[in-house]
C-alpha positions as CSV (number, residue, x, y, z in Angstrom):
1,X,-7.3,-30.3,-26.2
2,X,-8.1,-27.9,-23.6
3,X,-11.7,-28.5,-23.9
4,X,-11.6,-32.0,-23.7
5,X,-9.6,-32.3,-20.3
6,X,-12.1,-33.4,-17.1
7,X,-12.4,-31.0,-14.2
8,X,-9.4,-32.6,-12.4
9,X,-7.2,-32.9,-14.7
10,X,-7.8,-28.8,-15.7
11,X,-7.3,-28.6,-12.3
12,X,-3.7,-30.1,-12.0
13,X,-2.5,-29.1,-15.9
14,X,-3.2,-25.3,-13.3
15,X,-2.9,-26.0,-10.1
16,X,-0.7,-23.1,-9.4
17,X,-3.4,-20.7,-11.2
18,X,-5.9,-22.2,-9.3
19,X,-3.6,-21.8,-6.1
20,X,-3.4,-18.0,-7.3
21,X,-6.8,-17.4,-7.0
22,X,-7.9,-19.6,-3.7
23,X,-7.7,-16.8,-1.6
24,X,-10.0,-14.6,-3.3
25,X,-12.7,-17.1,-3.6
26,X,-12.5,-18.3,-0.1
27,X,-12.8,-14.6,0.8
28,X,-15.7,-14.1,-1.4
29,X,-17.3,-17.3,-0.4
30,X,-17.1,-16.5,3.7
31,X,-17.6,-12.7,3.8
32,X,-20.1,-12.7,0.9
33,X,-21.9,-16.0,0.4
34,X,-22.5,-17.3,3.8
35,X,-23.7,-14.5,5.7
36,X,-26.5,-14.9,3.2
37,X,-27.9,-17.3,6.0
38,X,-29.1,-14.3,7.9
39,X,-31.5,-12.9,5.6
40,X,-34.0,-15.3,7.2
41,X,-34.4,-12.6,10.4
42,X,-36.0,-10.3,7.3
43,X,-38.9,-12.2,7.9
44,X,-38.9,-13.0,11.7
45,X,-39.3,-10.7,14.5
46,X,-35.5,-11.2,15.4
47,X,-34.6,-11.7,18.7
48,X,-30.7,-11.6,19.6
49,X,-31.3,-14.4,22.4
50,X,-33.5,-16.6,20.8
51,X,-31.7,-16.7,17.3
52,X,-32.0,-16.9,13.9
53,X,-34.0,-20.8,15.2
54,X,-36.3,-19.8,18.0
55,X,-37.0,-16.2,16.7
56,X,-41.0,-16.5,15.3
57,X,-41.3,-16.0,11.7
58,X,-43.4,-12.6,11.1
59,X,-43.7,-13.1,7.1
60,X,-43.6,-9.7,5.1
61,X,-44.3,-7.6,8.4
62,X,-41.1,-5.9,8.0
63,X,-41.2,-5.2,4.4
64,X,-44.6,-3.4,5.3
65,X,-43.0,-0.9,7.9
66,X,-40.5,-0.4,5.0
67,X,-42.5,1.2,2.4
68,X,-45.0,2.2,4.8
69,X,-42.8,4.4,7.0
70,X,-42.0,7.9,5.3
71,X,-38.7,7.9,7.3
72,X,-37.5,5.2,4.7
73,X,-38.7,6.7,1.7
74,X,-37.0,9.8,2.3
75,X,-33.4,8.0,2.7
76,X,-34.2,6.3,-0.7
77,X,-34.7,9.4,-2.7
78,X,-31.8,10.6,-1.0
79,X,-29.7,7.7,-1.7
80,X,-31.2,8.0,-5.5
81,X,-30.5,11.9,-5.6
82,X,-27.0,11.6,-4.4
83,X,-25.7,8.2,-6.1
84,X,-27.7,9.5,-9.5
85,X,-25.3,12.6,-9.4
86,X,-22.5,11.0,-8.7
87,X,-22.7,8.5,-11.4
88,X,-24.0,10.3,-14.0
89,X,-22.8,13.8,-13.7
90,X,-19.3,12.2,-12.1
91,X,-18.5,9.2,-14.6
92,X,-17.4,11.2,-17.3
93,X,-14.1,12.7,-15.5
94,X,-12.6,9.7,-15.1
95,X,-12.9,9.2,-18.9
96,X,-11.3,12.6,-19.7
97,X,-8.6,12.8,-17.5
98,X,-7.8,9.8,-19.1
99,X,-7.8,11.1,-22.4
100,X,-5.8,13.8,-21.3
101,X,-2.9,11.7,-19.6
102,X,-2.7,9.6,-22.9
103,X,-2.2,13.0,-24.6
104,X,0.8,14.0,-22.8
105,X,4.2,13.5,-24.1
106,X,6.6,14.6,-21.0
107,X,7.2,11.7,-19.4
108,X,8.5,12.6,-16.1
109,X,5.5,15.1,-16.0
110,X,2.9,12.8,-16.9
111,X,3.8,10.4,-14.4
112,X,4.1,13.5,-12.1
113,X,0.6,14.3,-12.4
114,X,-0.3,10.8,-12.8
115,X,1.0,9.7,-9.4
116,X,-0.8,12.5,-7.4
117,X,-3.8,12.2,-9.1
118,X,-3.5,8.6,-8.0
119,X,-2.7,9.6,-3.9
120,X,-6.2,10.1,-2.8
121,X,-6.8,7.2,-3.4
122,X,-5.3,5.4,-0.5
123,X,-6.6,7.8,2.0
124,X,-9.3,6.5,4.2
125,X,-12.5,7.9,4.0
126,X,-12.2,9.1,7.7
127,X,-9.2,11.0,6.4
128,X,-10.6,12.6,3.9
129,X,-13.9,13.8,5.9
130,X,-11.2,15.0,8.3
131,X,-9.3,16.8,5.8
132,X,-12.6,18.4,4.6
133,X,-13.2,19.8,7.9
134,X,-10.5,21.0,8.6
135,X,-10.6,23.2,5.0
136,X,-14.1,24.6,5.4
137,X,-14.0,25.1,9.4
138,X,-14.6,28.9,10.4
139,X,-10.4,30.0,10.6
140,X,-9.7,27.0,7.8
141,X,-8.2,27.7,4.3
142,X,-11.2,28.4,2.9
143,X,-12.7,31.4,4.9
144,X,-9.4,32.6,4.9
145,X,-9.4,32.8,1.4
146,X,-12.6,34.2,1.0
147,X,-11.6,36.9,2.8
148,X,-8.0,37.5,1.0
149,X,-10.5,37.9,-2.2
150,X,-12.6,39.7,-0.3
151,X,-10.0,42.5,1.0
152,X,-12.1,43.2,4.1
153,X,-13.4,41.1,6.9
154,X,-16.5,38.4,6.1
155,X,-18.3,36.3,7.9
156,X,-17.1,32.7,8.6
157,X,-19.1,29.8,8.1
158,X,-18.7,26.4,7.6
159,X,-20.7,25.2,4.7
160,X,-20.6,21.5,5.9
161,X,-23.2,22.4,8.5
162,X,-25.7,23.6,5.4
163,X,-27.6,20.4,4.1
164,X,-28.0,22.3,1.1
165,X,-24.6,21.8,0.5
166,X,-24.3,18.2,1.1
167,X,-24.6,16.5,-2.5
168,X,-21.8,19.5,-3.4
169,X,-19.6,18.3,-0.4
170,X,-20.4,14.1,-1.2
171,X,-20.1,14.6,-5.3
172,X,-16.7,16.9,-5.1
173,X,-15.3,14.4,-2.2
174,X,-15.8,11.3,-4.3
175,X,-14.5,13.2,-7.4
176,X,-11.1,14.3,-5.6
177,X,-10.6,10.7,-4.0
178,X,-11.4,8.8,-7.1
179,X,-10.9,10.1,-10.3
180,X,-7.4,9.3,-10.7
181,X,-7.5,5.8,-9.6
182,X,-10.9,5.6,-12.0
183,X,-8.7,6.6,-14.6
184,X,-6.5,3.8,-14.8
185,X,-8.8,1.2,-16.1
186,X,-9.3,3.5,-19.0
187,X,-5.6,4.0,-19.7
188,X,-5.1,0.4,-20.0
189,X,-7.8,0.7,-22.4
190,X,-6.1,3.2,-24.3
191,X,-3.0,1.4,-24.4
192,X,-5.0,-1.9,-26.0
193,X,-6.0,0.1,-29.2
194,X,-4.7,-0.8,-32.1
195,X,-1.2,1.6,-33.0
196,X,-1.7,1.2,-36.7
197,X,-5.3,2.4,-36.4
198,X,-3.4,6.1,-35.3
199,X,-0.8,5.7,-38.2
200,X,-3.3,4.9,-40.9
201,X,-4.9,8.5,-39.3
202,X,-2.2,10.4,-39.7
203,X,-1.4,9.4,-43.3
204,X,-5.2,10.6,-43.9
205,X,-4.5,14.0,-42.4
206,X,-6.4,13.5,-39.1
207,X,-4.8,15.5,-36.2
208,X,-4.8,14.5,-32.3
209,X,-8.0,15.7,-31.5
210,X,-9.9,13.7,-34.6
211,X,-7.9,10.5,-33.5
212,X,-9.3,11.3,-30.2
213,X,-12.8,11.3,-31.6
214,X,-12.8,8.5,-34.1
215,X,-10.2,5.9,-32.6
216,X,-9.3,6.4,-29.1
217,X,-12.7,7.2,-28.0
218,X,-14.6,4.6,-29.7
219,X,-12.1,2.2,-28.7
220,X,-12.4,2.8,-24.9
221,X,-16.3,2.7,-25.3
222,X,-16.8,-1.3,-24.6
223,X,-14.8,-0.6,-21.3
224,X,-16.7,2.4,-20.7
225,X,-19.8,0.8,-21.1
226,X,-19.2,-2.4,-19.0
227,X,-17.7,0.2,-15.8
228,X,-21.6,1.9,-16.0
229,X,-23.4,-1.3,-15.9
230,X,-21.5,-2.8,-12.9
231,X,-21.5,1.0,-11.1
232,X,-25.3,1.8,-11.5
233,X,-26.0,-1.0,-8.8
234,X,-24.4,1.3,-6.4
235,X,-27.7,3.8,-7.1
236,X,-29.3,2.4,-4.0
237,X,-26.3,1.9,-1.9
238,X,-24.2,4.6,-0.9
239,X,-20.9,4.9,0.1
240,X,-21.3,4.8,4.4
241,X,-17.7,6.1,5.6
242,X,-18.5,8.5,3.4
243,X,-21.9,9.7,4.5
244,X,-22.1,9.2,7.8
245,X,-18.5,11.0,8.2
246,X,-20.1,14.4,6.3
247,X,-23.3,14.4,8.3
248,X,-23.6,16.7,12.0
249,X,-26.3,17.7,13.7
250,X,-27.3,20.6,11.5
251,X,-27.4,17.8,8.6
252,X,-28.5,14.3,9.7
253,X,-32.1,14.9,9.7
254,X,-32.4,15.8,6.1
255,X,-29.4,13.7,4.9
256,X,-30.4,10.5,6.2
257,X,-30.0,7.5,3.5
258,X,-30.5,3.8,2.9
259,X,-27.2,2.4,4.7
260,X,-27.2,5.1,7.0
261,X,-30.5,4.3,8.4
262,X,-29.9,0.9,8.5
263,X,-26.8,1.3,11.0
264,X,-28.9,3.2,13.3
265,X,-31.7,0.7,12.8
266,X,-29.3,-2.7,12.9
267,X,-26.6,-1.2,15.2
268,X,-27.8,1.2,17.5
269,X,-31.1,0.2,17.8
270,X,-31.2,-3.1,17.3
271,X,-33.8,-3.9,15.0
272,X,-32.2,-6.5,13.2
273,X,-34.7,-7.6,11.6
274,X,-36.0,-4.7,10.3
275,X,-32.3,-3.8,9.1
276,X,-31.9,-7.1,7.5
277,X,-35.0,-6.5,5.3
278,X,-33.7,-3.5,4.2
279,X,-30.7,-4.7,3.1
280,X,-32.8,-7.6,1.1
281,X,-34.8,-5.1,-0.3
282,X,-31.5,-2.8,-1.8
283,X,-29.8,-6.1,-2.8
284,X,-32.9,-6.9,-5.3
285,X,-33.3,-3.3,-6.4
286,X,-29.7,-3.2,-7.1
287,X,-29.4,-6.5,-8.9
288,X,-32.6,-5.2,-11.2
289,X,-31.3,-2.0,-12.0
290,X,-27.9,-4.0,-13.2
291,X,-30.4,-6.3,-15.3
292,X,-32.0,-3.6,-16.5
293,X,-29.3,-1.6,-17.8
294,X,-27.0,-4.7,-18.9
295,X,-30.4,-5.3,-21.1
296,X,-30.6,-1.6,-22.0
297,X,-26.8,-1.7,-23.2
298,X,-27.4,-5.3,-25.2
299,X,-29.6,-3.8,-27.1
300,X,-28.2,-0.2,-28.6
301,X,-24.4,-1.4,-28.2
302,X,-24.4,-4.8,-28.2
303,X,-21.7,-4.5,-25.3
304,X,-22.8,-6.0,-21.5
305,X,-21.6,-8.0,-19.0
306,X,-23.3,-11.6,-19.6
C-alpha cells in the first residue's frame, strides 16, 4: 500500500512528480523562507555597514515608533479602507461573470468574450497605470467624452489628481485587470458539479435561473469560500505597483499606505530597520486575520483551509 511505503521509496515510486515540483519549492524556499533571516534588524538599530552581526540590538524600539507615530496609523486605515473595498465589495464579480460565462451557449462567442476578459490580465501594472492616464488626462478619451455629452465646451480635469477619487481609480483598476482571470477558478468549479444534479432539475420543472440558485451556486460555494479566506490576508497589504503608480503629488500625502511607506522608509531612506518591523508587524496581522476568518468559516460552513 501507499501508506505503507517509507519516505524514499514514495520518493522513487514518484520521482518524476517530485522532479515536477522541485522548482517551485526551491523557489519558495530561497525567495520566501530564507530572507526570513532578516527580520532580526526589526529589533536592532540596523546599520548597513555593520550588519545584521555587529548592528546593536534595540529590543521593541521600533515597534514603539510604529504605533506611536500617526504617519503609520494613517497608512493602515488606508490600507484597511482600500483592501476592505476591494475585497468585499470586488469579490462578488468574479463569481458572477462566472455564472454568466457558464450560461452562454455560443461557443465561438463565449470564448470571444472569455478571452478578452482574460487580456488584462497579462498587462503589467505599470501598463495599466499608464493606460489610465492616458484616458483621464485633460485632451484624453474621457474629457473628450464628457464634452460630446455635454454638447458645449467643459472644463478638463484629470480626476487622478483628486485623492477623493483614489479608492474609485484603485477599486475599478483591480476590477478591469482581474476579474476575468478571477473567474476562471470558478468556471472550473462549475464544470466539477455534478451533470445529473441539472437533469434531475429539469425533470422537476426547474429553469436556468433556479438551477443557478440551488445547484450551481451552492456548488461553487466551498471554492468560494476557500478563495475569501486565503485573500483577506491581503487586508493589510496592498498591491505596491499598483498604488504607488496611481499616486502624484496632489495625492501621495493623503494616499500613503502600509507598503508604500515602507519603500520610502526601507528604500529611500534607509531605515531598515524600522521598515523591517513593519513588514513583521503586517506578516502577523495578516496571518491572524487568515486564522481568524478560516475559524469564522469552520464554524458556520464547515469549509476552511486546514
Amino acid at each position: 500500500m501507499q501508506n505503507q511505503l517509507t519516505l524514499s521509496q514514495r520518493i522513487r515510486r514518484n520521482k518524476f512528480l517530485y522532479l515536477l515540483i522541485s522548482g517551485a519549492v526551491l523557489w519558495t524556499i530561497i525567495f520566501c523562507y530564507v530572507p526570513m533571516i532578516g527580520i532580526v534588524m526589526s529589533f536592532q538599530d540596523f546599520n548597513i555597514f555593520k550588519g545584521m552581526f555587529g548592528s546593536p540590538f534595540v529590543g521593541f524600539k521600533q515597534f514603539d515608533v510604529i504605533f506611536s507615530d500617526p504617519v503609520f496609523a494613517k497608512a493602515v486605515v488606508n490600507t484597511l479602507y482600500y483592501n476592505s473595498i476591494i475585497l468585499i465589495i470586488g469579490f462578488p464579480f468574479p463569481i458572477i461573470l462566472a455564472l454568466l460565462f457558464n450560461e452562454l451557449r455560443g461557443r465561438f462567442f463565449k470564448r470571444f468574450v472569455q478571452t478578452v476578459s482574460y487580456l488584462p490580465y497579462f498587462l503589467s501594472w505599470i501598463s495599466v497605470v499608464a493606460l489610465f492616464y492616458a484616458f483621464f488626462e485633460m485632451s484624453g478619451p474621457f474629457n473628450d467624452l464628457k464634452e460630446f455629452l455635454a454638447g458645449h465646451e467643459i472644463e478638463r480635469t484629470n480626476i487622478l489628481m483628486d485623492p477623493d477619487n483614489f479608492v474609485a481609480i484603485l477599486f475599478g483598476s483591480h476590477l478591469w485587470k482581474n476579474i476575468g482571470w478571477s473567474s476562471v477558478i470558478f468556471l472550473a468549479a462549475i464544470a466539477g458539479i455534478d451533470s445529473q444534479l441539472y437533469e434531475a432539475a429539469k425533470i422537476d420543472g426547474c429553469g436556468r435561473w433556479k438551477q443557478m440558485i440551488h445547484i450551481t451556486l451552492p456548488g461553487i460555494m466551498p471554492t468560494a469560500m476557500i478563495i475569501f479566506i486565503l485573500s483577506s490576508g491581503s487586508l493589510v497589504s496592498s498591491n505596491f505597483e499598483q498604488v504607488y503608480g496611481f499616486q502624484n503629488l496632489y495625492t501621495m500625502e493623503q494616499t500613503q499606505v502600509v507598503n508604500t511607506l515602507v519603500y520610502q522608509l526601507g528604500i529611500q531612506q534607509g531605515n531598515y530597520s524600522l521598515a523591517t518591523a513593519f513588514g513583521l508587524a503586517q506578516g502577523i496581522v495578516s496571518f491572524l486575520i487568515v486564522y481568524g476568518v478560516n475559524w469564522i468559516s469552520k464554524k458556520t460552513s464547515q469549509v476552511g483551509i486546514w
